[in-house]
N, C-alpha and C positions, 0 to 999 in steps of 0.2 A: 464422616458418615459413610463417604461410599467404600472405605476401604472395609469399616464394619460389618457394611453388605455385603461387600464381595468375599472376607472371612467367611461368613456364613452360609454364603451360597455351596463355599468350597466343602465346608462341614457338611453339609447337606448329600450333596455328592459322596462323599466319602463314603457315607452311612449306606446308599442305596443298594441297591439288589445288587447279588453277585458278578451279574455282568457289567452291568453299567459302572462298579466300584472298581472291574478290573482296568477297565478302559477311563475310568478317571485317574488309578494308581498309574499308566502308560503316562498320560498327559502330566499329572502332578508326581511325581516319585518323590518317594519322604529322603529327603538326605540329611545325615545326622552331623554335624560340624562337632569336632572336639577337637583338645588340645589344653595346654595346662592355663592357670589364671593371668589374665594379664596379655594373655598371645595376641590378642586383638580382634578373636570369632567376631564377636556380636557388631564391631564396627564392619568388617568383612560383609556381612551377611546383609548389613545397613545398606552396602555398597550396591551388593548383588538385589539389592531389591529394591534399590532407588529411594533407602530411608534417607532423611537429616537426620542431624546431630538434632532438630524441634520435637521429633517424631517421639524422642526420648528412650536416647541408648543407655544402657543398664551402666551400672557402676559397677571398677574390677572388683572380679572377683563374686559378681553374683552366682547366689546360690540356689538362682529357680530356673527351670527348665524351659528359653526361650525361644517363641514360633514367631516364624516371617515367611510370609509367601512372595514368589513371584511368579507373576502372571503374563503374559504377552497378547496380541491384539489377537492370536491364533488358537488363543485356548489352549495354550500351553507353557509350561511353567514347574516351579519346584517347592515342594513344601521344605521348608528350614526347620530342623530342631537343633538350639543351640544348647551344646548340653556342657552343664556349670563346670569348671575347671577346678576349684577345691575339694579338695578331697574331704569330702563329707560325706554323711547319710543320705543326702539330696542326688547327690553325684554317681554314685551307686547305684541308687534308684531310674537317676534318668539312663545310665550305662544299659543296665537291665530294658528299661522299656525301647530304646533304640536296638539295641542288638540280641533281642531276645523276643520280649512281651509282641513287637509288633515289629520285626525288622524290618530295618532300611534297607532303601535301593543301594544306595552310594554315600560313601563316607569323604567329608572333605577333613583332614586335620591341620590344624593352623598352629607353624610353627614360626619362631620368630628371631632364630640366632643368638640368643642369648638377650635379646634384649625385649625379652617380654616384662611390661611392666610388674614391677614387685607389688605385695600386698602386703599390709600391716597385718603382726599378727591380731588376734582377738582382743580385745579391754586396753590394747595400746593406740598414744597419738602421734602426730609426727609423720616425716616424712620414712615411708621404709626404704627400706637396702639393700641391696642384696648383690655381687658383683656378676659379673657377665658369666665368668666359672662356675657360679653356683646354681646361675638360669638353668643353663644348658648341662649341666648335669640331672637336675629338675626336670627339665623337658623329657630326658632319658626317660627318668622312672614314671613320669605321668605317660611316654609313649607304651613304657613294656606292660602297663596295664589294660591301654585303649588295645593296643596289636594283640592281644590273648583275644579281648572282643568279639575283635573283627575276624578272628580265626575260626572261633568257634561259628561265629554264625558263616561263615564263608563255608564250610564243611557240613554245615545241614542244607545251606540251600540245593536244589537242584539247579538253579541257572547260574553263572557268574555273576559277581558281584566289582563294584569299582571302586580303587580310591585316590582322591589327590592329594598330596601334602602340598597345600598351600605355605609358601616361602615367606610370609609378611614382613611386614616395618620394612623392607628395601631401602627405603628416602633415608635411613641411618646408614648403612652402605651400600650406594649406589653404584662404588667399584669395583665394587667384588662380588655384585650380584651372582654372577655363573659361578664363580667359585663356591659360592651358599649352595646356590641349587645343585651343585655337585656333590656336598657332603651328605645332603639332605636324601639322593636318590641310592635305588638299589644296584649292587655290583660299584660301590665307590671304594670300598676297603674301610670308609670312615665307621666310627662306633654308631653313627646313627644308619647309617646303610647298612652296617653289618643285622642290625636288628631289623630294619625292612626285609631283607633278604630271607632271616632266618622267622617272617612271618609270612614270605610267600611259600615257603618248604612247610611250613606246618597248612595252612591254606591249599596247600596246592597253586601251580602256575596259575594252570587252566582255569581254576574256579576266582583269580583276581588278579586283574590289572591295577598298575600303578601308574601314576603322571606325580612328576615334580614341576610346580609353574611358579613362580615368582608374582608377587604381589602389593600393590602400597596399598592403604587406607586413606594414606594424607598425599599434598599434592599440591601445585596451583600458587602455593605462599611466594613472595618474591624470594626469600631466602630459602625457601624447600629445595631440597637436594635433586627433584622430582617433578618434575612439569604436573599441572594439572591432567596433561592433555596425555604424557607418558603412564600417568598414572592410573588415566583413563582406561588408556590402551592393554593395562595388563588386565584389570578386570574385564575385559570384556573381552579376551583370549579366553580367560577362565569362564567366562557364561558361555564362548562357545565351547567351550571341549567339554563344559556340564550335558551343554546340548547331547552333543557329539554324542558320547556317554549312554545320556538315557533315550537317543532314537530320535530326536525331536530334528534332527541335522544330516 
């Protein structure tokens, strides 16, 4: 119930008169999370805003456009739009309304080394497939879609704009974490660097920053690769440098 209300309060705010909407967009900045099916957004975003798995996380591969807020004891905070990872009519649509209809502040994208969970295709059962080469080829083509996005609206705003490629699943290789996030950043040589690079050149430097951070969703288990408390620790590097970011730090 209170989280109902306090949805609502935040709707309310949003709507209000010009000034008071600018100063609530300072306080709440909408960030838009993408990345292909399966990367692990919506658990991500569980994390950053202190859902359970009760709360009721989406199943892979949903295909609705999902909001989470987070709030703080300071009245400040981030509005979440998690936007669906299949490539569908929906996916499109939510693209459009983050980076276009009503742009975002700051873009988190959640990638996940190849081992973002697979999805069955449509009218089939069964466990699906898919091996580590064909994720991350996958992740490719779902990034050079997202990076046009973010290009385009990067080159209409007047202010800078930000983004993080979140590093997920880590607790699957916890020894080569820095090696991940080195593929993953700009100026690596790797194919997925190569394509951040050649989205800050269309962008421009000046009009967008990039962060590579590493991140788990799980954690805590005796067998986990990943302390509870390590796991902790990276989320909450990432809610500071969100801060960071949007001012609030």
């Amino acid at each position: 119930m209170g989280a109902t209300v306090a949805g609502s309060v935040l709707s309310g705010l949003a709507s209000a008169p010009e000034g008071m909407s600018r100063l609530f967009r300072h306080r709440f900045p909408m960030v838009a999370v993408t990345g292909m099916t399966g990367a692990g957004k919506s658990q991500l975003v569980d994390r950053l805003t202190r859902r359970t798995s009760g709360d009721g996380v989406a199943d892979v591969g949903s295909a609705v456009m999902e909001r989470r807020s987070r709030r703080s004891a300071r009245l400040r905070g981030f509005r979440f739009l998690v936007v669906p990872g299949d490539n569908a009519a929906t996916r499109l649509g939510a693209l459009d309304e983050v980076f276009h209809d009503e742009p975002v502040d700051g873009v988190i994208h959640v990638v996940a080394n190849g081992y973002a969970t697979p999805r069955r295709t449509a009218g089939t059962t069964g466990k699906a497939t898919a091996t580590r080469e064909e994720q991350l080829a996958a992740e490719l083509e779902d990034w050079a879609i997202t990076s046009h996005r973010i290009a385009s609206m990067a080159v209409r705003r007047d202010k800078p704009i930000w983004l993080v490629i979140a590093v997920t699943k880590t607790d699957l290789y916890p020894h080569d974490v820095d090696e991940v996030v080195h593929y993953y950043s700009p100026g690596s040589g790797s194919q997925f660097g190569d394509k951040v690079d050649a989205l800050r050149a269309l962008a421009g430097g000046a009009k967008l920053s990039v962060d590579v951070l590493p991140v788990s969703s799980q954690g805590g288990d005796r067998k986990a690769a990943i302390s509870a408390k390590d796991a902790g620790t990276m989320i909450d590097a990432l809610a500071a440098r969100l801060a960071q970011l949007s001012g609030h730090a």
